[in-house]
MIKENU-528215 format. One record per residue (C-alpha): residue in one letter; x, y negated, z negated. Coordinates in pm, whole numbers. Layout:
BEGIN
 resn      x      y      z
    A      X      Y      Z
...
END
This chain:
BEGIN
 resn      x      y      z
    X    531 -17916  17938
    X    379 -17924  17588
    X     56 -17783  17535
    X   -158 -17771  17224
    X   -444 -17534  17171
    X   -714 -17629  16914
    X   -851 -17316  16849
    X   -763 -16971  16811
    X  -1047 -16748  16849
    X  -1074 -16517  17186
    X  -1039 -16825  17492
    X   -796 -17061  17261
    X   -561 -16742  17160
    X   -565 -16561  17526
    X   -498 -16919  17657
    X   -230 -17036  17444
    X    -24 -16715  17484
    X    -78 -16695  17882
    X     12 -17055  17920
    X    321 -17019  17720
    X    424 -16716  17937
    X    427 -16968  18250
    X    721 -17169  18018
    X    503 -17418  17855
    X    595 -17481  17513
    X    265 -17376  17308
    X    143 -17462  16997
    X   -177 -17343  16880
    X   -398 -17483  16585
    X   -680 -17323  16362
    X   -804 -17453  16047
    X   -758 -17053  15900
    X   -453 -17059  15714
    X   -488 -16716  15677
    X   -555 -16647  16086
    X   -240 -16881  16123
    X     -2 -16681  15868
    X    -80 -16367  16076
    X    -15 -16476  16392
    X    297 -16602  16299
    X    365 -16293  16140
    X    277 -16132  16523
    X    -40 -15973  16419
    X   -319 -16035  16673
    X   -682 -16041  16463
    X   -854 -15960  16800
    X   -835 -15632  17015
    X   -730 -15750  17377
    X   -530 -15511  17551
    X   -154 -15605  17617
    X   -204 -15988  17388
    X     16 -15841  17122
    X    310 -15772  17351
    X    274 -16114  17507
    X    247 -16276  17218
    X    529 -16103  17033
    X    764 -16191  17358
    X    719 -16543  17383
    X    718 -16631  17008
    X   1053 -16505  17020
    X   1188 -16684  17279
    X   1055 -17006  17136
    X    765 -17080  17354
    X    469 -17045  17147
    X    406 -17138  16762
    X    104 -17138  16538
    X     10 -17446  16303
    X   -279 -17552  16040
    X   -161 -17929  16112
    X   -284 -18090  16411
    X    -90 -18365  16393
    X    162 -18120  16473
    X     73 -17984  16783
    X    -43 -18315  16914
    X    221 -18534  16875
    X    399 -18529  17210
    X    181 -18307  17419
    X    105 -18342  17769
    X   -226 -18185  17730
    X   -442 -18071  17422
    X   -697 -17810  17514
    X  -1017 -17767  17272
    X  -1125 -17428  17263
    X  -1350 -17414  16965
    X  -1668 -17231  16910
    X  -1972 -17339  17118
    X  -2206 -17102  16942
    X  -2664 -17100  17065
    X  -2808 -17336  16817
    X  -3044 -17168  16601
    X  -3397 -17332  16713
    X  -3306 -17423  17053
    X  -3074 -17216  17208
    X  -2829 -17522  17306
    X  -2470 -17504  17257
    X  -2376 -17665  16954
    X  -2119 -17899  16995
    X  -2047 -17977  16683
    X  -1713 -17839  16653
    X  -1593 -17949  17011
    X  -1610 -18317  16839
    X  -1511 -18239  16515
    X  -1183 -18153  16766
    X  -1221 -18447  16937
    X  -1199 -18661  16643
    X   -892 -18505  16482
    X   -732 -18560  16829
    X   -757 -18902  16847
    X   -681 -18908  16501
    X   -325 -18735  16637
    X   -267 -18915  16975
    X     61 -19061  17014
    X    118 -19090  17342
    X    -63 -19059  17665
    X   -241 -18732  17731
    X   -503 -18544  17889
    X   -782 -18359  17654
    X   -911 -18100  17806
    X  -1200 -17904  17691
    X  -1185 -17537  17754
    X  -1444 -17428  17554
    X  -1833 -17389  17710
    X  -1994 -17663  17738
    X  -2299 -17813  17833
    X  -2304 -18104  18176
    X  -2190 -18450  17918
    X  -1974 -18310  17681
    X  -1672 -18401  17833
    X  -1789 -18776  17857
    X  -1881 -18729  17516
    X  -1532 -18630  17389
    X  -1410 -18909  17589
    X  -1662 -19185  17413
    X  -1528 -19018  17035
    X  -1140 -19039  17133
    X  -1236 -19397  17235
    X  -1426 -19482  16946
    X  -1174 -19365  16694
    X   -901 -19460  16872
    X   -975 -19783  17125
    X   -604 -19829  17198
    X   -556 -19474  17265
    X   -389 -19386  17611
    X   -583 -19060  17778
    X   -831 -18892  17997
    X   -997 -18599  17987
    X  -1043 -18287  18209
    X  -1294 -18015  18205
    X  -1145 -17621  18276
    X  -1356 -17366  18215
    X  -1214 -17032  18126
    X  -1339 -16726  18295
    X  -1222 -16466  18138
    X  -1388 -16060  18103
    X  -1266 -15944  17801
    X  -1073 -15626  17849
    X   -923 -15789  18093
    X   -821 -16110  17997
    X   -479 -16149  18078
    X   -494 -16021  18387
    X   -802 -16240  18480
    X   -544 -16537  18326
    X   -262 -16467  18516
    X   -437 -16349  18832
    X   -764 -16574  18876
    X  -1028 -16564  19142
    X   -994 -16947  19077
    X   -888 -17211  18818
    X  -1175 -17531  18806
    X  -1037 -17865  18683
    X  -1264 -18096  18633
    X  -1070 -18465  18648
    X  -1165 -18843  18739
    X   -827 -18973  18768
    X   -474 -18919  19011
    X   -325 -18907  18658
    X   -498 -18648  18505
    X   -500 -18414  18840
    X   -134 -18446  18871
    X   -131 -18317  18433
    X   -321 -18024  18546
    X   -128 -18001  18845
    X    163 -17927  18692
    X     20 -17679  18413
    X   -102 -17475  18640
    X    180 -17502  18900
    X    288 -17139  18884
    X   -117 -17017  18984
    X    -46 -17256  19288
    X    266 -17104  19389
    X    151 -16775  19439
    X   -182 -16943  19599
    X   -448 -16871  19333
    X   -699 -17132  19438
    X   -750 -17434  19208
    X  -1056 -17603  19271
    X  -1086 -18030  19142
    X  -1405 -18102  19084
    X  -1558 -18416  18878
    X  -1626 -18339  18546
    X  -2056 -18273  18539
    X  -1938 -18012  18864
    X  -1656 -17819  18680
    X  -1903 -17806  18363
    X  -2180 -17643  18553
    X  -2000 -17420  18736
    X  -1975 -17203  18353
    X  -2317 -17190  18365
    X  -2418 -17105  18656
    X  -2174 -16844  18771
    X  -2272 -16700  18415
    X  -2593 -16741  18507
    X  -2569 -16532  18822
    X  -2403 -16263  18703
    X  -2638 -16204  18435
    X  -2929 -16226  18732
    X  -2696 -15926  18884
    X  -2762 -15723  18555
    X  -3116 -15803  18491
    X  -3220 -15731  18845
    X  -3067 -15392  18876
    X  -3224 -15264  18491
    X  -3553 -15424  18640
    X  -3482 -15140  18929
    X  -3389 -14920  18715
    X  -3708 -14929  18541
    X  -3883 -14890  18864
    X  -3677 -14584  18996
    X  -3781 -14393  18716
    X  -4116 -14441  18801
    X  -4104 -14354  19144
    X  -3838 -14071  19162
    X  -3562 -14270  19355
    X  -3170 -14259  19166
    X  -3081 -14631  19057
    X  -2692 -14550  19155
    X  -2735 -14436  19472
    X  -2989 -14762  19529
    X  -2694 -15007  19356
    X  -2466 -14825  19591
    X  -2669 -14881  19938
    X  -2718 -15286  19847
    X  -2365 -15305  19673
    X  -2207 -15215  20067
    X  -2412 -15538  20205
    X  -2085 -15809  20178
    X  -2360 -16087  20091
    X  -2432 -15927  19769
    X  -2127 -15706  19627
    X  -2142 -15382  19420
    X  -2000 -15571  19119
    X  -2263 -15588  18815
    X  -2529 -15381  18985
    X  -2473 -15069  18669
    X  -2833 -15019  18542
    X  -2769 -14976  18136
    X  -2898 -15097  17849
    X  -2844 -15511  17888
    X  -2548 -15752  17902
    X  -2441 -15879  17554
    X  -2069 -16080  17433
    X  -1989 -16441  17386
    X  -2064 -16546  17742
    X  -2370 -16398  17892
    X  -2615 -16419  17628
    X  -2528 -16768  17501
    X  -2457 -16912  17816
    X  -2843 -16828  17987
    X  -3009 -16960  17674
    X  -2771 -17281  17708
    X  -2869 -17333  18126
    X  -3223 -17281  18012
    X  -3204 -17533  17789
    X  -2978 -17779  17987
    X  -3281 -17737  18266
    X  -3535 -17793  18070
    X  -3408 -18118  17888
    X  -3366 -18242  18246
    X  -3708 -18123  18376
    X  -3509 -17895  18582
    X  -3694 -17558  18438
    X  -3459 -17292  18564
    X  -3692 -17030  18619
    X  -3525 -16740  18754
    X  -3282 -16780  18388
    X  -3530 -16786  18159
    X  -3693 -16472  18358
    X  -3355 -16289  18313
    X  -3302 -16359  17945
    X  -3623 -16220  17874
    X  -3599 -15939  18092
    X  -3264 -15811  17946
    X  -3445 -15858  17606
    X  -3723 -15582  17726
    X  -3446 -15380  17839
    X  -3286 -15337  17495
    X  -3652 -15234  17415
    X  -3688 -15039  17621
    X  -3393 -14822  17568
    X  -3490 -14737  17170
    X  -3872 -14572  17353
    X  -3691 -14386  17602
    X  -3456 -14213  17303
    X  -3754 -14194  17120
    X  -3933 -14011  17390
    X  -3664 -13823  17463
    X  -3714 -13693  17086
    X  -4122 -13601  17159
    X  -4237 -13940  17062
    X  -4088 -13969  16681
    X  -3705 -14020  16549
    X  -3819 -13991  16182
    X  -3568 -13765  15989
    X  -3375 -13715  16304
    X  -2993 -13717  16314
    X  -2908 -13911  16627
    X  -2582 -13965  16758
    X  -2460 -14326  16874
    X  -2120 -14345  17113
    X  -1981 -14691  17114
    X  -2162 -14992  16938
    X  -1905 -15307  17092
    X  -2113 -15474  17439
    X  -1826 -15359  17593
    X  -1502 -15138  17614
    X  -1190 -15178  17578
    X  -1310 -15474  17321
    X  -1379 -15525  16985
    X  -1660 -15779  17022
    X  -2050 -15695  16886
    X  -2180 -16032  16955
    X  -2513 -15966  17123
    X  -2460 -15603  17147
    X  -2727 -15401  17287
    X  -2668 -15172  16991
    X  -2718 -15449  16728
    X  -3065 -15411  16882
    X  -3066 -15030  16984
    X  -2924 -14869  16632
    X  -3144 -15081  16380
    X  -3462 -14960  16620
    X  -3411 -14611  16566
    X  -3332 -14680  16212
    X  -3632 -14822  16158
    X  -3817 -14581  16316
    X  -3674 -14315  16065
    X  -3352 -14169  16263
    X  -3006 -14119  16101
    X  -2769 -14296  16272
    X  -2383 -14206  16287
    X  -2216 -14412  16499
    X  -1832 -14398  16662
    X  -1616 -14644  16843
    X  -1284 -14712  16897
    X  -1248 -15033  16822
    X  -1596 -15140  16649
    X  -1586 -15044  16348
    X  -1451 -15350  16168
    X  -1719 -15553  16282
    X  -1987 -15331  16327
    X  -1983 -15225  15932
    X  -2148 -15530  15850
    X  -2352 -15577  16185
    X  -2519 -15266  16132
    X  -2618 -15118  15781
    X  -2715 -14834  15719
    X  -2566 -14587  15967
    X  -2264 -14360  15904
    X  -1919 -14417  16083
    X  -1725 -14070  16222
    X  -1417 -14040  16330
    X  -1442 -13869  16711
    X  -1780 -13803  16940
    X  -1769 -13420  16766
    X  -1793 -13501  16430
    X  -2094 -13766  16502
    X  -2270 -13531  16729
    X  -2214 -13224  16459
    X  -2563 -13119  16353
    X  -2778 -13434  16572
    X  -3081 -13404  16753
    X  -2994 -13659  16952
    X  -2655 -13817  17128
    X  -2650 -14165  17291
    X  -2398 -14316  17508
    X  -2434 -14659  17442
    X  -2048 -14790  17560
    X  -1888 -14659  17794
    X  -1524 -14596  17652
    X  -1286 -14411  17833
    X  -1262 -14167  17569
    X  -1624 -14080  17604
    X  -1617 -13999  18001
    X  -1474 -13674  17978
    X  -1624 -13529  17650
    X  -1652 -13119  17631
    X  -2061 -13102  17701
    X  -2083 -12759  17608
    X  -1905 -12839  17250
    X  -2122 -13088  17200
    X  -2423 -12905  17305
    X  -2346 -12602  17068
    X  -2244 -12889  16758
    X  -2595 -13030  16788
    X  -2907 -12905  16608
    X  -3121 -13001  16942
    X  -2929 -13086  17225
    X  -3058 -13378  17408
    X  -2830 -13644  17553
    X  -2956 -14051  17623
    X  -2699 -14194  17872
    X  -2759 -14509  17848
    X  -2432 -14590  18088
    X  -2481 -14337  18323
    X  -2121 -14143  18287
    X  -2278 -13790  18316
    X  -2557 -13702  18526
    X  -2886 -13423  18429
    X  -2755 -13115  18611
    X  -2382 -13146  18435
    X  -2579 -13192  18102
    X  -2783 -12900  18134
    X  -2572 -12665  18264
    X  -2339 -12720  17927
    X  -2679 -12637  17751
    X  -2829 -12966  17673
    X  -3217 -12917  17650
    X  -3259 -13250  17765
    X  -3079 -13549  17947
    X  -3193 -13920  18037
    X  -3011 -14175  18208
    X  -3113 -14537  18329
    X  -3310 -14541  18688
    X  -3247 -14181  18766
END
């Protein structure tokens, strides 16, 4: 089949590339000429482990391209997915839309023959009937339908959560469409990944509020967390004891410092808001985007505690700044909170990460960038492990300990544990909920 991708950013890019490894013939569109003259050149402008390799492999054997033009990519495709940007509104917190029909439009603008739109990007319940009603107004004699199929991808882990889904959702209204969808995702089938048809307001909500529930999963256990400190009880062993119950799971029960990325943040304010324009108030979300908002808080007075009660003039230490490993995303980082906190409480922040560095030079101002957990720990008074990279699980303690002025450790991830810290001479340790 022919596919086009409008869009190129994190879902549109994983997407495009996965799809074309199932045989598709791919052709992927951004409005960046300069994001489009690197891909062609095979140079991925996001850090997602393995994309390069899959991109480089099936641009060479002729299954996936990269355009400017829509026109292009449209004419002659079985399906067009959007994939744009749904970014919070500033004001709000709804998803603005505003690029989703800006696609739209050039898309009808492009249609030659029959096909099915399908949005991919996040959207609120209505936006799929609302790209519908702009393809029809541009275009009245235009021969589609749409779907909704909303991506669920972890990144760090995207092409495996691609190619090996819990489930795909397709939302569809017509035999026509189904049977499109059908066959794109044909090879999922055939090794029995489920795909689940839905109409179009179910596939759109199910985004939300699977989003939704795994950022209740978060919130709950830091609310714990809070709690164990105060009564002596160890939030992992707690996470651990629930986790075993089937009904509930041990996956995203890790007390830390609050969820951030491109999903979790944006996608609680966007149910909120969804519920509320409906007169649905959805409670138990708005509770858990304000509680992981006191947890970020919360974690700049415990590493101020940890420091007697002041930070000013203080070297402190900061390992990892991205939301997440194995990434290279800051959106909604709990360090874009964390590090300007202690900076503006007086500490000196140097900060390391693998991969965060590009971004995080002009998300954060005013701290200093080191090479290697050593070199940022070198003369500190405090160390904080803020992201939990695998090159930070197995650091040399006692190095550190004897590199720092005062050592005192924050493990905000919970890698090490108090006695392992102070036995390698750390003067002080403290973890989340233990």
């Amino acid at each position: 089949m022919k596919i086009a991708i409008i869009g190129t950013g994190y879902v549109g890019l994983v997407s495009g590339v996965c799809l074309s490894d199932f045989g598709h013939n791919v052709v992927c569109v951004d409005k960046s000429a300069t994001k489009i003259n690197q891909l062609n050149a095979g140079q991925v402008p996001i850090y997602e482990p393995g994309l390069n390799v899959l991109l480089a492999k099936n641009a060479a054997a002729g299954r996936l391209s990269f355009t400017t033009q829509v026109a292009e990519a449209v004419d002659g495709a079985d399906a067009i997915f959007i994939a744009v940007g749904t970014p919070s509104r500033r004001g709000d917190g709804h998803a603005d839309l505003t690029y989703v029909y800006a696609a739209a439009a050039e898309v009808a603008a492009a249609l030659t023959d029959y096909a099915v739109v399908v949005t991919k990007s996040t959207v609120p319940v209505g936006t799929n009937r609302g790209v519908a009603e702009v393809i029809r107004k541009a275009r009245p004699d235009a021969d589609f339908d749409v779907a909704s199929n909303p991506e669920f991808l972890r990144e760090g882990a995207a092409i495996e959560d691609f190619m090996r889904p819990d489930r795909v959702v397709v939302g569809v209204e017509t035999e026509r469409a189904k049977e499109v969808m059908g066959q794109i995702y044909r090879p999922l089938f055939l090794r029995d990944f489920p795909i689940v048809y839905t109409g179009l307001e179910s596939a759109e909500l199910i985004k939300y509020a699977a989003n939704a529930f795994l950022a209740t999963k978060i919130s709950f256990i830091n609310e714990i967390a809070a709690l164990c400190e105060r009564v002596g009880a160890d939030v992992k062993a707690v996470a651990k004891g629930i986790g075993l119950d089937g009904r509930i799971g041990a996956k995203f029960l890790h007390a830390g410092p609050g969820y951030g990325g491109s999903c979790f943040p944006k996608d609680t304010l966007a149910l909120a808001r969804i519920g509320q324009e409906h007169a649905v108030p959805q409670r138990i979300t708005e509770t858990v985007i304000a509680v992981n908002d006191s947890v970020k808080r919360r974690m700049i007075a415990k590493a101020v505690d940890l420091c007697g009660g002041s930070v000013a003039g203080s070297k402190v230490a900061v390992l990892g700044v991205t939301f997440k490993p194995n990434t290279d995303d800051m959106r909604e980082a709990p360090s874009l909170t964390i590090v300007p906190g202690l900076i503006g409480a007086g500490a000196k922040v140097h900060v390391v990460d693998p991969q965060g560095r590009r971004e995080g030079e002009a998300l954060l101002p005013g701290v200093s960038w080191e090479d290697d957990a050593y070199s940022a720990a070198a003369g500190a008074d405090l160390l904080i492990v803020l992201t939990e990279w695998n090159e930070f699980r197995a650091l040399d303690l006692a190095r550190l300990a004897v590199a720092m002025k005062t050592p005192r450790m924050a493990d905000f991830r919970n890698i090490y544990d108090r006695e392992t810290a102070l036995g390698a001479g750390f003067v002080a340790y403290d973890g989340v909920g233990r």
